[in-house]
BALO-81640 format. One line per 5 residues: number of its first residue (from 0); their letters; for each residue x, y, z negated of N, C-alpha, C. Coordinates in pm, whole numbers, always signed. Atoms other than C-alpha are relative to their C-alpha. Example, Ala and Ser with C-alpha at 12.3 -4.5 7.8 and 13.67 -1.06 7.14 Angstrom:
<rs>
0) as) +89 -119 +0 +1230 -450 -780 +90 +120 +0  -82 -119 +6 +1367 -106 -714 -77 +109 -73
</rs>
This chain:
<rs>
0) xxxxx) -13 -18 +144 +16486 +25273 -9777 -32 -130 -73  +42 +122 +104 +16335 +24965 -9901 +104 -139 +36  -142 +106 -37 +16665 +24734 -9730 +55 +40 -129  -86 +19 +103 +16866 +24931 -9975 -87 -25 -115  +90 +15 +106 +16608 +24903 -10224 +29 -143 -59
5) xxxxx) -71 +104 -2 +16670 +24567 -10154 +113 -99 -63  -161 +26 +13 +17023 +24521 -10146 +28 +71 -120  -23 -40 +127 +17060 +24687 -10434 -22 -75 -100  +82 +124 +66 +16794 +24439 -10624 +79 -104 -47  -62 +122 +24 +17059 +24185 -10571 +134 -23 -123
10) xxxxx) -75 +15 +53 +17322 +24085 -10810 +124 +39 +45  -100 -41 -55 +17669 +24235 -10686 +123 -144 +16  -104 +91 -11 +17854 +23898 -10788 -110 -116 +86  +49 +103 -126 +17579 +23695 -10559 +27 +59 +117  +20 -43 -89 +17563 +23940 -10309 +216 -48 +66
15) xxxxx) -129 +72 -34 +17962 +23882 -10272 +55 -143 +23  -12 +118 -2 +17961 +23520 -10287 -71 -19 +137  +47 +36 -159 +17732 +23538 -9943 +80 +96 +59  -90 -13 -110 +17982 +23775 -9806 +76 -81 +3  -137 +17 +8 +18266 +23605 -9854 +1 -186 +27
20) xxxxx) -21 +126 -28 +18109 +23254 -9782 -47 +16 +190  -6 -25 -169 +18026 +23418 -9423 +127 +32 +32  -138 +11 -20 +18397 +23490 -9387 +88 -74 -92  -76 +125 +72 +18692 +23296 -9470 +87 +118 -97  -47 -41 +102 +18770 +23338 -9784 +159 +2 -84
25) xxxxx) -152 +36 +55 +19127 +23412 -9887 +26 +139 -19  -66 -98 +66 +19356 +23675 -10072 +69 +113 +98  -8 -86 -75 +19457 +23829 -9762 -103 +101 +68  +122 -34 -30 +19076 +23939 -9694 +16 +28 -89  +33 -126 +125 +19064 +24107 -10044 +133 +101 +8
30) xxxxx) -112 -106 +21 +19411 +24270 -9984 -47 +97 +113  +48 -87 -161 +19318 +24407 -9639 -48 +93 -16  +119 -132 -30 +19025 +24617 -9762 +51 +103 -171  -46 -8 +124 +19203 +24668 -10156 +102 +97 +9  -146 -36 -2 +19531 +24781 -10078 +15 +193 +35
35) xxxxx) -32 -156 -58 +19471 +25089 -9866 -95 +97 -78  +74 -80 +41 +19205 +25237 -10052 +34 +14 -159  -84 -15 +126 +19389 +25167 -10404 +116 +72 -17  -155 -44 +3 +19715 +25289 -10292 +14 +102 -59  -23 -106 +72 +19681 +25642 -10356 -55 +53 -94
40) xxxxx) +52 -5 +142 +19490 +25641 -10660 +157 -32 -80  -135 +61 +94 +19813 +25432 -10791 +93 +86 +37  -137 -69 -33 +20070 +25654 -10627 -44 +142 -83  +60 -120 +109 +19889 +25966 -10811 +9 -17 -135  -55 +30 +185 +19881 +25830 -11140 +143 -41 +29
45) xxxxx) -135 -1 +42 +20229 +25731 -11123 +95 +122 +20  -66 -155 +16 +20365 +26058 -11032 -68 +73 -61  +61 -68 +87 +20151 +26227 -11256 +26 -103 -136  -73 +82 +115 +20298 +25969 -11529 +161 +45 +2  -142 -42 -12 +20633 +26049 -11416 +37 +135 -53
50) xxxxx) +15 -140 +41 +20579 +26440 -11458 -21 +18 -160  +4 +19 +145 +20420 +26351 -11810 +86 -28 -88  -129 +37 +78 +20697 +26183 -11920 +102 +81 +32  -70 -75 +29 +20922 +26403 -11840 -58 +100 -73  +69 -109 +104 +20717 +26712 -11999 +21 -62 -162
55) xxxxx) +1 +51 +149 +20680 +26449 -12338 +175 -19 -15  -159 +4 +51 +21099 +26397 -12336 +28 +129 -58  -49 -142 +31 +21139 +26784 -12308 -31 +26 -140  +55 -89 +84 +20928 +26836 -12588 +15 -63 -140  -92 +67 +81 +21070 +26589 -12812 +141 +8 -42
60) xxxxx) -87 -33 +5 +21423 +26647 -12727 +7 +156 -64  -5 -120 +32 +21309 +27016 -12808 -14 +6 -164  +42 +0 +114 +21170 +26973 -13143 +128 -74 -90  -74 +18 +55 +21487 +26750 -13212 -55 -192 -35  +13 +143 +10 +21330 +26377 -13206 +21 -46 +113
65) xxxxx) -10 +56 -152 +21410 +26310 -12852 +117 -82 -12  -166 +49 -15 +21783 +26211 -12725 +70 +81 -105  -107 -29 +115 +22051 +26264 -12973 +104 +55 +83  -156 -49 -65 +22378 +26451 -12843 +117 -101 -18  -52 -93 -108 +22602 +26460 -12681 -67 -84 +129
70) xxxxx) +49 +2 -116 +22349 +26322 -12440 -64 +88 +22  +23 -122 -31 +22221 +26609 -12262 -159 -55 +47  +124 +5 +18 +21843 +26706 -12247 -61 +115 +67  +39 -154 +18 +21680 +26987 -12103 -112 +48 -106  +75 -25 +97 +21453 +27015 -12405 +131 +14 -132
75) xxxxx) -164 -11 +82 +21802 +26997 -12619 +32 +174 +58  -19 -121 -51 +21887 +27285 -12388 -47 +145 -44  +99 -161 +27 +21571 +27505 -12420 +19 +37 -163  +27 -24 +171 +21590 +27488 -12827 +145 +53 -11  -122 -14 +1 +21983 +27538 -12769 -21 +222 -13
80) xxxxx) -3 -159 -74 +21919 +27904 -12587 -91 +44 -111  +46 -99 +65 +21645 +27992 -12814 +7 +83 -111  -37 -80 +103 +21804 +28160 -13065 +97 +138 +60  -82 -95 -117 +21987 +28384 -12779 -69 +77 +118  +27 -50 -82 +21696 +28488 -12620 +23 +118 +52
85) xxxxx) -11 -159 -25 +21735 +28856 -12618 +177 +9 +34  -177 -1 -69 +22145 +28815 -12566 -12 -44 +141  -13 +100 -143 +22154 +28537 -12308 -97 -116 +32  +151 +105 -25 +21812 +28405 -12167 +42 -58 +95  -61 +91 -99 +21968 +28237 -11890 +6 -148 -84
90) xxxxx) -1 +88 +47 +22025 +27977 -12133 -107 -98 -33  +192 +95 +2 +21643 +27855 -12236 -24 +37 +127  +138 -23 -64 +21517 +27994 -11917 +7 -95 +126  -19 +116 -135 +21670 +27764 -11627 -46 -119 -26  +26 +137 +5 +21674 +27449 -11818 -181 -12 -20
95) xxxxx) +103 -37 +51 +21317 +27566 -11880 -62 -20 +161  +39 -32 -116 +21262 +27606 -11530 +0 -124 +86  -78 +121 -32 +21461 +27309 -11451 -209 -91 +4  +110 +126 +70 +21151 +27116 -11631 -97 +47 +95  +90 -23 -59 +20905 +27310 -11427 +7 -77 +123
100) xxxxx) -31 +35 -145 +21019 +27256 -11093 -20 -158 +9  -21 +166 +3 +21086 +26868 -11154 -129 -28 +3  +135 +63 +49 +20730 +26807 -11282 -95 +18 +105  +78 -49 -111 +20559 +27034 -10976 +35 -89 +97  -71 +99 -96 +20802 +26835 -10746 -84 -108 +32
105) xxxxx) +43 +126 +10 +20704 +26515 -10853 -203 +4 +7  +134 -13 -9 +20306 +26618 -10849 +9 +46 +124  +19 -32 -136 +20322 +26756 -10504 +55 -111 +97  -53 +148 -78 +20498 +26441 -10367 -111 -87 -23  +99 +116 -1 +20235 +26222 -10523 -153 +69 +107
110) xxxxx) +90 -42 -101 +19977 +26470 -10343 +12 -55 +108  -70 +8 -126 +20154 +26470 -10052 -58 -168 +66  -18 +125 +10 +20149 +26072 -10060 -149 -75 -24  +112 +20 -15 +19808 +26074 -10116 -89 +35 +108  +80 -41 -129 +19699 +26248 -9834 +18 -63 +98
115) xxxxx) -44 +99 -86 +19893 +26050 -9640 -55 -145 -6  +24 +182 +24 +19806 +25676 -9741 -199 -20 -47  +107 +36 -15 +19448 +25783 -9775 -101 -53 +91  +49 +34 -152 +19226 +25589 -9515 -157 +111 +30  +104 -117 +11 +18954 +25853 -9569 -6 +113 +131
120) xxx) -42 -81 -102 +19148 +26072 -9376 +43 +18 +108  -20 +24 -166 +19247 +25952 -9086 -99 -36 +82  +83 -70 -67 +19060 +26070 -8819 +50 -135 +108
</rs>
């Protein structure tokens, strides 16, 4: 207890300056130990950015500040159908669905991608 007590004591930007003057110091030695343990932090937020942004188009295009026509939207879509719900819900409810699926997709891939590229986990 009293090592880390210690090591703790020390400054984090001295204590690095004696690792790194006991090994040779270069950018491939900070990528080595950087890379794999950053990766899927970054691959998570970006598919969970990806998902977001699509959710924020839908809901823009829905309200009518999004894409303009005749480019197609599925938030254009869902606001299209909703005046038909009780006739023809097919219309809001796919492109509606559409949005779901895409967003889960893209969050279960970045999971996915995390479990994988984490070094945590490999046994």
């Amino acid at each position: 207890m009293r090592f880390v007590d210690m090591v703790l004591a020390f400054p984090r930007l001295v204590l690095l300056i004696l690792i790194s003057a006991q090994l040779e110091p270069s950018i491939f030695l900070i990528a080595r130990h950087l890379v794999p343990n950053t990766l899927g932090p970054i691959i998570v937020a970006a598919t969970l950015g990806i998902g977001n942004t699509i959710v924020l188009e839908a809901g823009l295009s829905f309200l009518g500040l999004g894409v303009q026509p005749p480019t197609p939207s599925w938030g254009t879509m869902v606001a299209d159908g909703r005046g038909a719900l009780l006739d023809a819900w097919w219309i809001a409810t796919f492109p509606g669905l559409a949005i779901v699926l895409t967003v889960l997709a893209f969050n279960l891939v970045g999971d996915g991608l995390r479990d994988a590229t984490d070094p945590r986990l490999r046994g």
